[in-house]
MITIZA-467229 format. One line per 8 residues: number of its first residue (from 1); their letters; for each residue x, y, z negated of N, C-alpha, C, CB. Coordinates in nm, 3 decimals, padded with zeros to 5 digits. Glycine has a CB too. Example, Ala and Ser with C-alpha at 12.3 -4.5 7.8 and 13.67 -1.06 7.14 Angstrom:
1 = as = 01.319 -00.569 -00.780 01.230 -00.450 -00.780 01.320 -00.330 -00.780 01.131 -00.447 -00.905 | 01.285 -00.225 -00.708 01.367 -00.106 -00.714 01.290 00.003 -00.787 01.408 -00.060 -00.572
% end
This chain:
1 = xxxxxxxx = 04.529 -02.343 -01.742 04.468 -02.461 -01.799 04.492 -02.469 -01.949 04.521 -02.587 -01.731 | 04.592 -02.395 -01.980 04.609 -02.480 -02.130 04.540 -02.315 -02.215 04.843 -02.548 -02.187 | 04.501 -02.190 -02.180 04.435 -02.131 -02.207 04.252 -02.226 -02.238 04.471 -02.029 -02.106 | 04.240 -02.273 -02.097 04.096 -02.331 -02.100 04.110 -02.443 -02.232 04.048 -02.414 -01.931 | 04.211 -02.513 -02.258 04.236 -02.637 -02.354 04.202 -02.564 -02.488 04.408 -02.708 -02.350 | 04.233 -02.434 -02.498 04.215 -02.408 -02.684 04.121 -02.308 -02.697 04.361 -02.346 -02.780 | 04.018 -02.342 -02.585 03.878 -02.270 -02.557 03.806 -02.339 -02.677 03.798 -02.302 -02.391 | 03.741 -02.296 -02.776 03.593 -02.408 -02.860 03.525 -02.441 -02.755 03.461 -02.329 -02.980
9 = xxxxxxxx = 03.425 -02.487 -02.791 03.305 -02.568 -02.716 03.208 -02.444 -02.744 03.247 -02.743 -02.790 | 03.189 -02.335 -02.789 03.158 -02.217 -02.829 03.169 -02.117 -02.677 03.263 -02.179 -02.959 | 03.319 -02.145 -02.699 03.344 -02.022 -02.578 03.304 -02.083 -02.445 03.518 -01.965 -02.561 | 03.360 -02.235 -02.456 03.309 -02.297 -02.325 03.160 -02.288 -02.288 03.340 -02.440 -02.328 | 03.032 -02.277 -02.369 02.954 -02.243 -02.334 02.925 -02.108 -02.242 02.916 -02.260 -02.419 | 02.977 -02.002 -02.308 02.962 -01.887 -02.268 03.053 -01.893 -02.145 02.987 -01.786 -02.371 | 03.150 -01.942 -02.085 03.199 -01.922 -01.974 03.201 -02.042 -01.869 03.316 -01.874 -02.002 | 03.142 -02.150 -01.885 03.159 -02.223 -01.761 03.076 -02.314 -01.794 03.293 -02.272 -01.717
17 = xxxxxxxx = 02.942 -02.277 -01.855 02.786 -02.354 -01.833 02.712 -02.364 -01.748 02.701 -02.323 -01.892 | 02.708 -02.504 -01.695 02.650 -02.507 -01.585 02.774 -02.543 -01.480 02.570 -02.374 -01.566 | 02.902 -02.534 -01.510 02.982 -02.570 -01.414 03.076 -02.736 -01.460 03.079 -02.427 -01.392 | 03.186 -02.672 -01.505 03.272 -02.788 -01.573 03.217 -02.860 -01.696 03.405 -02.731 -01.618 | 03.195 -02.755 -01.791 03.158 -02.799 -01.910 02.985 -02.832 -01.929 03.213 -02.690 -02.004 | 02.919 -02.791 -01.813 02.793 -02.873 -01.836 02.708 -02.904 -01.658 02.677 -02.761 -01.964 | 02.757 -02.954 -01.598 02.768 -02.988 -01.505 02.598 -03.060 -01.463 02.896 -03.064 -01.513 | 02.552 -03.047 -01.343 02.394 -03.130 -01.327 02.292 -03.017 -01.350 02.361 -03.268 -01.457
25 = xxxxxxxx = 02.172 -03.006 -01.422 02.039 -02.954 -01.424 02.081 -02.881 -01.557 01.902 -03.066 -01.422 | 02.076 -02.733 -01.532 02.118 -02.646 -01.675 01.982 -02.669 -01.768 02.149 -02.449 -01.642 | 02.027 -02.665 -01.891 01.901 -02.633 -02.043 01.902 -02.506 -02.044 01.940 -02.687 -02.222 | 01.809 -02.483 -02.125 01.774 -02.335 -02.174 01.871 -02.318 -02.214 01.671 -02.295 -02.269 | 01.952 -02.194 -02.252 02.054 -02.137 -02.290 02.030 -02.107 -02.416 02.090 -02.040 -02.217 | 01.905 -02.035 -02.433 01.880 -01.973 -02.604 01.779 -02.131 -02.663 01.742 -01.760 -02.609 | 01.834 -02.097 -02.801 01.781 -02.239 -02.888 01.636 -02.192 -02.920 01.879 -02.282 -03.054 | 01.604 -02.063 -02.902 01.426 -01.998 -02.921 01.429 -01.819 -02.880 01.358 -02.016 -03.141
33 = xxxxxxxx = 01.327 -01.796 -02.871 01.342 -01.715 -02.807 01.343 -01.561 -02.944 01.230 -01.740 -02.684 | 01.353 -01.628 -03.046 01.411 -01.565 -03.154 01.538 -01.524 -03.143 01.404 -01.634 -03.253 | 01.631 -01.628 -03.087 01.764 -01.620 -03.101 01.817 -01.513 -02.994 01.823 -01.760 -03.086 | 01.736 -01.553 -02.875 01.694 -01.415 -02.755 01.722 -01.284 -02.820 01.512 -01.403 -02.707 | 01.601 -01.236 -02.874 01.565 -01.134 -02.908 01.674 -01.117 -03.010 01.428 -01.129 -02.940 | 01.702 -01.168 -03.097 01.824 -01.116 -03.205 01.968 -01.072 -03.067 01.886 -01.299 -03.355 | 01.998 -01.146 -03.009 02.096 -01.126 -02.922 02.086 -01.031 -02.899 02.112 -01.184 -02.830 | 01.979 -00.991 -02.780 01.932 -00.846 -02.710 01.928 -00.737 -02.821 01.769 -00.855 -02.635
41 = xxxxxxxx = 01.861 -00.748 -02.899 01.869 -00.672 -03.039 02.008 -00.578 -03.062 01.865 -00.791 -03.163 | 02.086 -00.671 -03.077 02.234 -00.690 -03.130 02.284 -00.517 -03.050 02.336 -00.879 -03.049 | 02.267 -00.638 -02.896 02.358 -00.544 -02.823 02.283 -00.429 -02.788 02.421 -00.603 -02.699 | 02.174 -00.382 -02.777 02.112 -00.320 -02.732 02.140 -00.182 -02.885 01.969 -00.407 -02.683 | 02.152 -00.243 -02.973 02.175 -00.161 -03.097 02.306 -00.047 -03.103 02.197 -00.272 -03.212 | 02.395 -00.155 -02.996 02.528 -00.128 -02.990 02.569 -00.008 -02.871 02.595 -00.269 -02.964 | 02.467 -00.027 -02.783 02.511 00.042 -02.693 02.401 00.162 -02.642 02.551 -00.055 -02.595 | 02.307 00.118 -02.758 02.186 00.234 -02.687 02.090 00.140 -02.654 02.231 00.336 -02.533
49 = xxxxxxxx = 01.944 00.206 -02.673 01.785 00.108 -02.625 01.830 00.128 -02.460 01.570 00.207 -02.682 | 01.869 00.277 -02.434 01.820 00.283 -02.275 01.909 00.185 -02.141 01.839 00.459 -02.233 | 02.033 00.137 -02.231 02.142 00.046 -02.153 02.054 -00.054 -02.147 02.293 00.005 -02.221 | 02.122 -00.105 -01.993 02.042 -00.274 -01.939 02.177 -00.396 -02.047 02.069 -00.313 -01.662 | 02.099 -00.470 -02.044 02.229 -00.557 -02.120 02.323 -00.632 -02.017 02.166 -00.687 -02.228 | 02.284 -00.648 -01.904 02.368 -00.656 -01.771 02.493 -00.637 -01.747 02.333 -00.586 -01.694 | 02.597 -00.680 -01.742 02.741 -00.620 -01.723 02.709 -00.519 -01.563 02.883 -00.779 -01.703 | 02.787 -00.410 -01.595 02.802 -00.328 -01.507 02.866 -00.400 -01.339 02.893 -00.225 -01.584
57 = xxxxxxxx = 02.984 -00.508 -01.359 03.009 -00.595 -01.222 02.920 -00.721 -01.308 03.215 -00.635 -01.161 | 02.878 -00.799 -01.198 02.848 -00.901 -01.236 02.870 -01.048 -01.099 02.706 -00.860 -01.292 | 02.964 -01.112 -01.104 02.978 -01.246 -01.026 02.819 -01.267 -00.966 03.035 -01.388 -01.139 | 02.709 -01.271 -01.007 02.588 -01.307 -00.967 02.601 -01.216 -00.879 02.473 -01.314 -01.053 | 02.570 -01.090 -00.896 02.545 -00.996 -00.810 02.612 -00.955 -00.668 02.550 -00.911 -00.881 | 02.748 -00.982 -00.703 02.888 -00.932 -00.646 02.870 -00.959 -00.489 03.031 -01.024 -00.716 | 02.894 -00.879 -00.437 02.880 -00.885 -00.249 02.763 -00.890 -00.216 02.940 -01.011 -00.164 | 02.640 -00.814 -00.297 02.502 -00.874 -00.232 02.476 -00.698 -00.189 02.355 -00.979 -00.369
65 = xxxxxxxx = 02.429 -00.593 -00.274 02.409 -00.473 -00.251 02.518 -00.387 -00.354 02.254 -00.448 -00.270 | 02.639 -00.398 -00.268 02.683 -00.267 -00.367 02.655 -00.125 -00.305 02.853 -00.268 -00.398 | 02.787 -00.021 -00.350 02.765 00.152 -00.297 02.762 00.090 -00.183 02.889 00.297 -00.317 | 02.836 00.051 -00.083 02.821 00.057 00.027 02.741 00.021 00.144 02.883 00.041 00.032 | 02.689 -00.044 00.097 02.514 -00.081 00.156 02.413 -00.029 00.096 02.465 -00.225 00.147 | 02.402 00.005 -00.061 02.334 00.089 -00.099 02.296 00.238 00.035 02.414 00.118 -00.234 | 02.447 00.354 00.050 02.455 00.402 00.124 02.429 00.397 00.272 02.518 00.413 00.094 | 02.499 00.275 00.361 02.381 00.219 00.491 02.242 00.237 00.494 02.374 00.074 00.507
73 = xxxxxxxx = 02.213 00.130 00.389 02.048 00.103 00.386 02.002 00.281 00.353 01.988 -00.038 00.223 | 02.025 00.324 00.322 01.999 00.465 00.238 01.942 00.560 00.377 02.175 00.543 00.148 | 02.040 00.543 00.451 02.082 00.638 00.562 02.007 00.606 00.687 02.238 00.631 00.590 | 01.963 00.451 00.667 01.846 00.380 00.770 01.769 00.430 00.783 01.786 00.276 00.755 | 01.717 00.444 00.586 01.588 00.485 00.520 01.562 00.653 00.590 01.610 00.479 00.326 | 01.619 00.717 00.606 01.637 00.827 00.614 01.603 00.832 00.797 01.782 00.867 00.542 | 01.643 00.758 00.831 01.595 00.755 01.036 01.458 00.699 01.023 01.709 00.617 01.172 | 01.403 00.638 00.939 01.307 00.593 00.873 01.189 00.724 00.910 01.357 00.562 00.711
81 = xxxxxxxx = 01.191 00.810 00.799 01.135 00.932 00.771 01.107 01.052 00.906 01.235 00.985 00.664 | 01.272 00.985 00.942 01.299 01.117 01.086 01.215 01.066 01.240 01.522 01.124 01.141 | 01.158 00.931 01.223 01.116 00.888 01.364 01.006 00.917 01.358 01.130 00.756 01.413 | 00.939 00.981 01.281 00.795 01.056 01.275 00.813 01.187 01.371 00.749 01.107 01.102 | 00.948 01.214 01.363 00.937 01.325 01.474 01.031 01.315 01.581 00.956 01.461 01.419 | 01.119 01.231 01.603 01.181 01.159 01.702 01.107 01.123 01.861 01.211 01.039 01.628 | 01.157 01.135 02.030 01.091 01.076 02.051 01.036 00.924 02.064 01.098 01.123 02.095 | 00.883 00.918 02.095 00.831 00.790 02.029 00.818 00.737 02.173 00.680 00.795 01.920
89 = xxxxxxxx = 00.814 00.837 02.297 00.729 00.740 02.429 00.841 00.853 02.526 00.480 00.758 02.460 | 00.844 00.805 02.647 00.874 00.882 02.754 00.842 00.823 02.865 00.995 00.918 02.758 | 00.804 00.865 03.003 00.743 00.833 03.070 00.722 00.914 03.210 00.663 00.813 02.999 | 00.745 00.888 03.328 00.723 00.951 03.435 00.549 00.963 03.518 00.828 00.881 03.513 | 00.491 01.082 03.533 00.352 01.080 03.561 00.343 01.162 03.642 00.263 01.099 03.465 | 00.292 01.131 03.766 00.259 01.255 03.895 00.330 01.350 03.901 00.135 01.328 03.896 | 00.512 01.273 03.913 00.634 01.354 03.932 00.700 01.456 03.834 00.610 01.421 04.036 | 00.636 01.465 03.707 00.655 01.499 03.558 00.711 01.369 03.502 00.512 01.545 03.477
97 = xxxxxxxx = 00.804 01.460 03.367 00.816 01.342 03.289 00.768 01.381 03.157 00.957 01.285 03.285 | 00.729 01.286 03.117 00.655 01.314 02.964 00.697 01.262 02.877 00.530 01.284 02.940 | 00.724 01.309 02.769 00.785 01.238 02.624 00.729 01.330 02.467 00.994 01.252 02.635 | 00.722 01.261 02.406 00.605 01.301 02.258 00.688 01.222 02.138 00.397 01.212 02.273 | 00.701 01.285 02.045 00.679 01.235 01.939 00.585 01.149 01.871 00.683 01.301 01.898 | 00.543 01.040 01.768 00.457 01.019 01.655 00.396 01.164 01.677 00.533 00.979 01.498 | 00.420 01.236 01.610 00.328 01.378 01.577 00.241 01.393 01.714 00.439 01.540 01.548 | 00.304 01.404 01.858 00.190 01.424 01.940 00.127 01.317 02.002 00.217 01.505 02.033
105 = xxxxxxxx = 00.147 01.234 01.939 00.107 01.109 02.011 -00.061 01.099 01.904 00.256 00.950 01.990 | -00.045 01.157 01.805 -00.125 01.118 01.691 -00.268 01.255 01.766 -00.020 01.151 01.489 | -00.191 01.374 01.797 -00.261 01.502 01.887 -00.310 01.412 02.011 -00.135 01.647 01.944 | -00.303 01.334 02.059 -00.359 01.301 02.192 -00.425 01.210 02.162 -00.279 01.270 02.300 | -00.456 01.145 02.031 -00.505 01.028 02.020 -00.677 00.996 02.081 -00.485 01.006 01.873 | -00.753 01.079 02.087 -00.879 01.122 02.149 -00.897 01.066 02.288 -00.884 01.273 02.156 | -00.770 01.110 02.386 -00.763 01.081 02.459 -00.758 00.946 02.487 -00.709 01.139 02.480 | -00.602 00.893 02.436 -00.560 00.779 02.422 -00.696 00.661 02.392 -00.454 00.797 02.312
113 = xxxxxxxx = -00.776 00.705 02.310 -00.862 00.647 02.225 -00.997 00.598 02.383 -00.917 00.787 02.069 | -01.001 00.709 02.418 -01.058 00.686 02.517 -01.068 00.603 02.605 -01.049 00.741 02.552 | -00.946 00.622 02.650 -00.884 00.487 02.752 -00.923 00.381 02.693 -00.718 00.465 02.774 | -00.848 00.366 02.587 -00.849 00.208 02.517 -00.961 00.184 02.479 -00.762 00.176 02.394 | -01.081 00.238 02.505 -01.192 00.198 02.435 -01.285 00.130 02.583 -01.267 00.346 02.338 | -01.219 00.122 02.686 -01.239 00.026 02.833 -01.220 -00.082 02.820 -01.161 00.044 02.948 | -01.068 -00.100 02.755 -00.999 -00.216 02.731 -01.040 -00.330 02.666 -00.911 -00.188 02.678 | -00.977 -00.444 02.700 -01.007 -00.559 02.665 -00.937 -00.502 02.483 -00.929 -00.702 02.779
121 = xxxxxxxx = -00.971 -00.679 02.422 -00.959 -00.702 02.260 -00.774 -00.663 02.250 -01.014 -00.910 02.201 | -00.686 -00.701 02.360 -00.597 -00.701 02.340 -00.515 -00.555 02.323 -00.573 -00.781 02.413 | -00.576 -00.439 02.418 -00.550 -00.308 02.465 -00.579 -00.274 02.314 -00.644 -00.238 02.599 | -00.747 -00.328 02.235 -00.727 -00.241 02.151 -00.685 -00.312 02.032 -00.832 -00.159 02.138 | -00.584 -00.405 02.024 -00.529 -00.421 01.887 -00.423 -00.385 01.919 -00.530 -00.545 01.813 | -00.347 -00.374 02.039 -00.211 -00.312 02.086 -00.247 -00.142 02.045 -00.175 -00.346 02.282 | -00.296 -00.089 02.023 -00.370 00.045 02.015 -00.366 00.086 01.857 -00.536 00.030 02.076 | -00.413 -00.025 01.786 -00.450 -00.025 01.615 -00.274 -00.049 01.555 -00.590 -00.201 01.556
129 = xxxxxxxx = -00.224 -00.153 01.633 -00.092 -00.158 01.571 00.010 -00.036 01.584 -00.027 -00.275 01.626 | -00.039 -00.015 01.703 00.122 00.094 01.693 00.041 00.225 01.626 00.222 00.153 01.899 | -00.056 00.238 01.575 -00.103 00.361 01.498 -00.054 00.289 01.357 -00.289 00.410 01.515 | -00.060 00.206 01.339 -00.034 00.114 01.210 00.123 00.150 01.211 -00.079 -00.077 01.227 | 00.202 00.110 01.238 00.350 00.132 01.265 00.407 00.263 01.208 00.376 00.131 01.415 | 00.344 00.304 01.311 00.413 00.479 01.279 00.381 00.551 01.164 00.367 00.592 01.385 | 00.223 00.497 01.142 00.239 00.519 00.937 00.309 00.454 00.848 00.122 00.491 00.855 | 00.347 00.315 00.857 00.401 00.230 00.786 00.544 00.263 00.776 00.374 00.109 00.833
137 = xxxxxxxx = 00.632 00.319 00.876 00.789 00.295 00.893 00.841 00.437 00.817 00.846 00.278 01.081 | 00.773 00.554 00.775 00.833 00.639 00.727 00.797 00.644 00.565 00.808 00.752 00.806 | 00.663 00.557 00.495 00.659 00.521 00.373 00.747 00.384 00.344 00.517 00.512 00.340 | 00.748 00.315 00.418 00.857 00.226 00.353 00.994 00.247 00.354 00.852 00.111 00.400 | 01.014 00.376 00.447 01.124 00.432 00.459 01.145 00.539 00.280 01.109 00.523 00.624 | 01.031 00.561 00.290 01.059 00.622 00.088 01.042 00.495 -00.008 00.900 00.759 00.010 | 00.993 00.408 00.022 01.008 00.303 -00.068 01.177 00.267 -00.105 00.929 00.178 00.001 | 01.228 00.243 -00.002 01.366 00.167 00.009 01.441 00.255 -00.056 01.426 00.134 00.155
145 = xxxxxxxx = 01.410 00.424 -00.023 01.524 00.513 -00.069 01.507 00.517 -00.247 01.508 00.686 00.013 | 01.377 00.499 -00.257 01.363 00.509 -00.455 01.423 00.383 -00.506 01.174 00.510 -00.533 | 01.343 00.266 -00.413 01.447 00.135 -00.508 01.601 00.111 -00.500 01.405 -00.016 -00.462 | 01.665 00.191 -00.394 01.788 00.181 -00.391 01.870 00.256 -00.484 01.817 00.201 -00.281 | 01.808 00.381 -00.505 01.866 00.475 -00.569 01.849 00.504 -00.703 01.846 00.563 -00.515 | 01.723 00.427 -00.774 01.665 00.481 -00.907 01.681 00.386 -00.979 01.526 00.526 -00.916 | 01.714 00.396 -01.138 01.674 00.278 -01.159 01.827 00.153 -01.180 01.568 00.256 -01.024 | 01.929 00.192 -01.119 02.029 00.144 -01.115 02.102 00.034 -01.212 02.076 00.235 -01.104
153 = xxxxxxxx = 02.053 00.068 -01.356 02.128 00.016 -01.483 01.999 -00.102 -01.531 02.168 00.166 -01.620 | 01.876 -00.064 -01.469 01.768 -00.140 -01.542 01.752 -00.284 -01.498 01.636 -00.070 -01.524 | 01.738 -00.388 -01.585 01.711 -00.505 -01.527 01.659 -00.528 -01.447 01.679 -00.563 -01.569 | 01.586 -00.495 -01.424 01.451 -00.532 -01.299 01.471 -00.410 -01.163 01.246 -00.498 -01.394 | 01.604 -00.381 -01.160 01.680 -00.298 -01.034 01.677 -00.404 -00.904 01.866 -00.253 -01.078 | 01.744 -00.536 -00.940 01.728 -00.620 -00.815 01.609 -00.680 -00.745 01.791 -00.715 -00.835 | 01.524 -00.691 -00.868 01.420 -00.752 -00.825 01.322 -00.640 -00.804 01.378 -00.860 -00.915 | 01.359 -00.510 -00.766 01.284 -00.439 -00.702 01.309 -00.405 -00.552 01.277 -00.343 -00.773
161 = xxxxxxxx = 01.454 -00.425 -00.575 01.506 -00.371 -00.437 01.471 -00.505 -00.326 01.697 -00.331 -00.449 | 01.442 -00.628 -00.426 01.369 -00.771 -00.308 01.248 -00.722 -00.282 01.337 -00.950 -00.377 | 01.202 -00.682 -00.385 01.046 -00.651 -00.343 01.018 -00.553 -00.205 00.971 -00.568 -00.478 | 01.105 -00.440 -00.196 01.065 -00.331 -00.114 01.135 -00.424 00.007 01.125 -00.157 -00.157 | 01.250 -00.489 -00.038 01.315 -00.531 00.137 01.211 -00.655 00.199 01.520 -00.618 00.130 | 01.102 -00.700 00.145 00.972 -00.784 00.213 00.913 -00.705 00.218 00.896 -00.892 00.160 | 00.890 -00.585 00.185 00.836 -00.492 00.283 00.869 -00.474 00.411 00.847 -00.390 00.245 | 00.986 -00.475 00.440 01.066 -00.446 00.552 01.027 -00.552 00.657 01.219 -00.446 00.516
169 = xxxxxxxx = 01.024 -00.669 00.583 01.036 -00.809 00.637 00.868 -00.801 00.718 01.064 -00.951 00.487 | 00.781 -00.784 00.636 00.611 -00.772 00.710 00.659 -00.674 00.770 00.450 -00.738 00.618 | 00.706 -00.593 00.788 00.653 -00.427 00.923 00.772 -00.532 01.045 00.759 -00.145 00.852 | 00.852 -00.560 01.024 00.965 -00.670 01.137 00.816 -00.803 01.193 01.161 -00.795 00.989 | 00.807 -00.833 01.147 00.694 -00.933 01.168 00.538 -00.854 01.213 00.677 -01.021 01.012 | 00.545 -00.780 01.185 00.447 -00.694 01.282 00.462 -00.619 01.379 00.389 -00.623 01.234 | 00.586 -00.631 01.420 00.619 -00.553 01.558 00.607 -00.706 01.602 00.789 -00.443 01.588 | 00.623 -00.801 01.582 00.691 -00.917 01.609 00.528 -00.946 01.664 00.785 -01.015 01.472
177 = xxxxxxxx = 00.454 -00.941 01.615 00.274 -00.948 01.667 00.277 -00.874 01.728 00.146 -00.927 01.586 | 00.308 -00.728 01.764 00.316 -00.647 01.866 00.348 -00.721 01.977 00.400 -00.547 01.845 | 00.449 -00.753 02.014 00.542 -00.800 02.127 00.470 -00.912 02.140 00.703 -00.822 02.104 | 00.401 -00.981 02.072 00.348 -01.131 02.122 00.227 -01.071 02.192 00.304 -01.262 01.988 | 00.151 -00.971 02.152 00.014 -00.977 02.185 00.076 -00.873 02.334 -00.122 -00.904 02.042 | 00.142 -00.805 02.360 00.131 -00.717 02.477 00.232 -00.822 02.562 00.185 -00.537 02.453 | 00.277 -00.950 02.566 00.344 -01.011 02.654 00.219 -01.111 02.709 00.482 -01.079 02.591 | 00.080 -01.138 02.640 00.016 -01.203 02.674 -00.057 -01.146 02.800 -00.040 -01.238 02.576
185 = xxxxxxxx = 00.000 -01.008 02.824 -00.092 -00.946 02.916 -00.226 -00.878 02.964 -00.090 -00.993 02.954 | -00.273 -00.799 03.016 -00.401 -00.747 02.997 -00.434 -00.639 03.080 -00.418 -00.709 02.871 | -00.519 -00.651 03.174 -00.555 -00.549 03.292 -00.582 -00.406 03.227 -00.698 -00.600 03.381 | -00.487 -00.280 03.261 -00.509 -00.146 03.218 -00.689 -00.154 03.280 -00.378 -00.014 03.301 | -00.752 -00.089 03.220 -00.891 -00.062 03.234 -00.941 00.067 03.375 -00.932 -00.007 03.069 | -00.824 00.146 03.342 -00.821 00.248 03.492 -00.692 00.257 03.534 -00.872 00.413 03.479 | -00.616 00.111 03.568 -00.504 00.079 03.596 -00.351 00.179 03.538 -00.528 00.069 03.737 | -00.253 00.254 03.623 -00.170 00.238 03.572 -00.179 00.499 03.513 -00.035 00.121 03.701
193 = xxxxxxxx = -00.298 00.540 03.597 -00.340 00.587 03.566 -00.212 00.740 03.613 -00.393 00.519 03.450 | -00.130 00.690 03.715 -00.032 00.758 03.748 00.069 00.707 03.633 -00.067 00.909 03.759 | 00.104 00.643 03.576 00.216 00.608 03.493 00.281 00.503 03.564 00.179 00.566 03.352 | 00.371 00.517 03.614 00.455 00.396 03.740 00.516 00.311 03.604 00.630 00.486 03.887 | 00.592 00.350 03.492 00.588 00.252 03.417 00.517 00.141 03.316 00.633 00.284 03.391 | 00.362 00.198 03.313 00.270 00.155 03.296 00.205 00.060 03.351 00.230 00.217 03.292 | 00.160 00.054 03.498 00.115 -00.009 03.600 00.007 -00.077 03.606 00.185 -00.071 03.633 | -00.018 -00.141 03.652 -00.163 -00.219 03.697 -00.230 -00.301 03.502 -00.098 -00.402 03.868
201 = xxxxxxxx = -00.122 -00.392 03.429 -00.141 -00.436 03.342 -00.051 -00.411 03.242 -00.161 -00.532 03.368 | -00.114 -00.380 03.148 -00.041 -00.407 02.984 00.029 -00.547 02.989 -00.173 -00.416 02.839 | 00.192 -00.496 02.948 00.296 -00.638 02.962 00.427 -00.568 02.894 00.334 -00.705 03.156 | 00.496 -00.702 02.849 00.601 -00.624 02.775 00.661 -00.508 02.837 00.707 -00.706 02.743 | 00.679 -00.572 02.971 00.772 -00.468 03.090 00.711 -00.353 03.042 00.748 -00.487 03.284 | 00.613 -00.286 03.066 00.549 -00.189 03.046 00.518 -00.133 02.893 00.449 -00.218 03.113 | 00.554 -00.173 02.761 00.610 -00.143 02.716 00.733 -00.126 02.672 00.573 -00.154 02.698 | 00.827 -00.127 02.756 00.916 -00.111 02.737 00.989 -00.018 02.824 00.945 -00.205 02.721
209 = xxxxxxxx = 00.892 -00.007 02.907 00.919 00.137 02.996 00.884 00.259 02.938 00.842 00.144 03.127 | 00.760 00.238 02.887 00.718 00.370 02.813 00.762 00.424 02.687 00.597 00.365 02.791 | 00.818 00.290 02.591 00.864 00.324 02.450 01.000 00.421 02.447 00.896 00.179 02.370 | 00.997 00.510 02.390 01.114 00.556 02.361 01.191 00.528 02.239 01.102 00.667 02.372 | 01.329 00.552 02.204 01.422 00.535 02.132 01.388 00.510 02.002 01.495 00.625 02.145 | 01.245 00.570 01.943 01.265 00.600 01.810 01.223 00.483 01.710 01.192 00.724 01.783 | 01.075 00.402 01.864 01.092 00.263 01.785 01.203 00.170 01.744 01.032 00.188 01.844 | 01.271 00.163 01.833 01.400 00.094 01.858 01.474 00.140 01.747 01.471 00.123 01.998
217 = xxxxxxxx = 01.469 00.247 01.684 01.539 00.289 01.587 01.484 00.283 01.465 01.574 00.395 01.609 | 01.381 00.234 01.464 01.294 00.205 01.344 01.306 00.054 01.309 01.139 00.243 01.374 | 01.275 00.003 01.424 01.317 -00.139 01.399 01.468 -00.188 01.326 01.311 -00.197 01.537 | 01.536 -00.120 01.378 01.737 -00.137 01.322 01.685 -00.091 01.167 01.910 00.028 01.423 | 01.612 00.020 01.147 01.648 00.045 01.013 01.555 -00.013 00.913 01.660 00.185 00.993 | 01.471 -00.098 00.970 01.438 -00.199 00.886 01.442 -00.384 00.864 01.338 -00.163 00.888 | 01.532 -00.344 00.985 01.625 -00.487 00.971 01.715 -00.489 00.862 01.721 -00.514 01.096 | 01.751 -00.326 00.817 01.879 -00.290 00.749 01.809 -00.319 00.625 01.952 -00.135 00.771
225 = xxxxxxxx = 01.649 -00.270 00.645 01.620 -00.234 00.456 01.575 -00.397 00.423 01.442 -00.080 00.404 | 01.571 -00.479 00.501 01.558 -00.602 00.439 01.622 -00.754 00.446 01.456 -00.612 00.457 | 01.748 -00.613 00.447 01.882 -00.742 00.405 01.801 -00.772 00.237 02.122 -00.646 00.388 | 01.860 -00.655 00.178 01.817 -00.712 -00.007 01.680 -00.836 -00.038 01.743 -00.537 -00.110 | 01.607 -00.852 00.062 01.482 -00.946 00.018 01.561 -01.126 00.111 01.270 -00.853 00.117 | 01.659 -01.086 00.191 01.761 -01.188 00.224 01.883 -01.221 00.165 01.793 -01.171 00.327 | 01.943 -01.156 00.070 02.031 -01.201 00.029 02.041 -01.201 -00.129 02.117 -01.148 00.095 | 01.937 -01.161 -00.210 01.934 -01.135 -00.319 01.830 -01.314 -00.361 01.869 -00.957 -00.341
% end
């Protein structure tokens, strides 16, 4: 305390504005945006154009994305990329079992296409989304890895890494339309077609018999990539 006592009203600005010493609805900080620019100027002179003027720790920042979620989210991003070839479905059919990747699922699509083209409105937007999905989860899976990783010192580092983690947030919210529209139900068009986990109607049950691991693992890793658009 008696450090804070032989503070000026100078220093007290710079360290506890907005708290003790100016307490309620903060003012602009700079008296014009001259005074801005001379500031930034200053330091920017001092330390190099290419330095952010940002302190390297910063209290604002502190516990939101450091290395170590950097690294998590990183490594999500990366199962991200890999569930393109992961499997995507598995499934028991006229005493076979069958399981495919994205990659052959995208090879059978003709087929697939076929079927669903019997189907009611619901078969085929359940049909459009998960083709939607499986393109979406391995580019936003490179999105997350550049804003996490690039870019580090530059001002506009956080407010990129919000931007890509609402990315995350719409593809979560579109599985989230997934699951609403295939729980509403919907008569398979040539029923379950020998797929016992399939069965008579499109229903969650039935997706969830057929999905394999890799959605499930896509989903975790973009729960992960959009912590930063939640906590930033």
């Amino acid at each position: 305390m008696a450090k804070q006592n032989q503070m000026s009203p100078e220093e007290l600005r710079y360290n506890y504005l907005g708290f003790e010493y100016e307490p309620g609805k903060l003012k602009e900080f700079w008296a014009s945006d001259d005074e801005k620019k001379k500031f930034v100027d200053k330091i920017r002179a001092r330390l190099g154009k290419n330095r952010t003027i940002e302190r390297d720790f910063s209290v604002v920042n502190a516990n939101q994305i450091n290395k170590a979620d950097r690294i998590i989210i990183s490594i999500a991003s990366i199962f991200l990329l890999l569930s393109f070839f992961l499997p995507y479905y598995n499934f028991e059919a006229f005493g076979s079992s069958i399981s495919g990747s994205p990659i052959s699922y995208f090879m059978n699509l003709g087929y697939v296409s076929n079927f669903v083209a019997w189907g009611g409105l619901v078969v085929k937007l359940v049909f459009v989304l998960s083709i939607l999905m499986i393109l979406i989860s391995p580019a936003v899976g490179v999105l997350n890895l550049i804003a996490l990783n690039t870019g580090l010192t530059k001002p506009n580092y956080f407010a990129r890494l919000k931007s890509v983690g609402r990315l995350n947030i719409i593809t979560l919210l579109l599985y989230l339309f997934l699951f609403v529209l295939v729980s509403l139900g919907h008569a398979n068009p040539f029923g379950s077609l020998g797929i016992e986990a399939l069965g008579e109607n499109l229903s969650l049950g039935s997706l969830l018999g057929i999905c394999s691991f890799s959605m499930w693992l896509s989903i975790g890793a973009h729960f992960l990539g959009s912590l930063p658009a939640m906590e930033l």
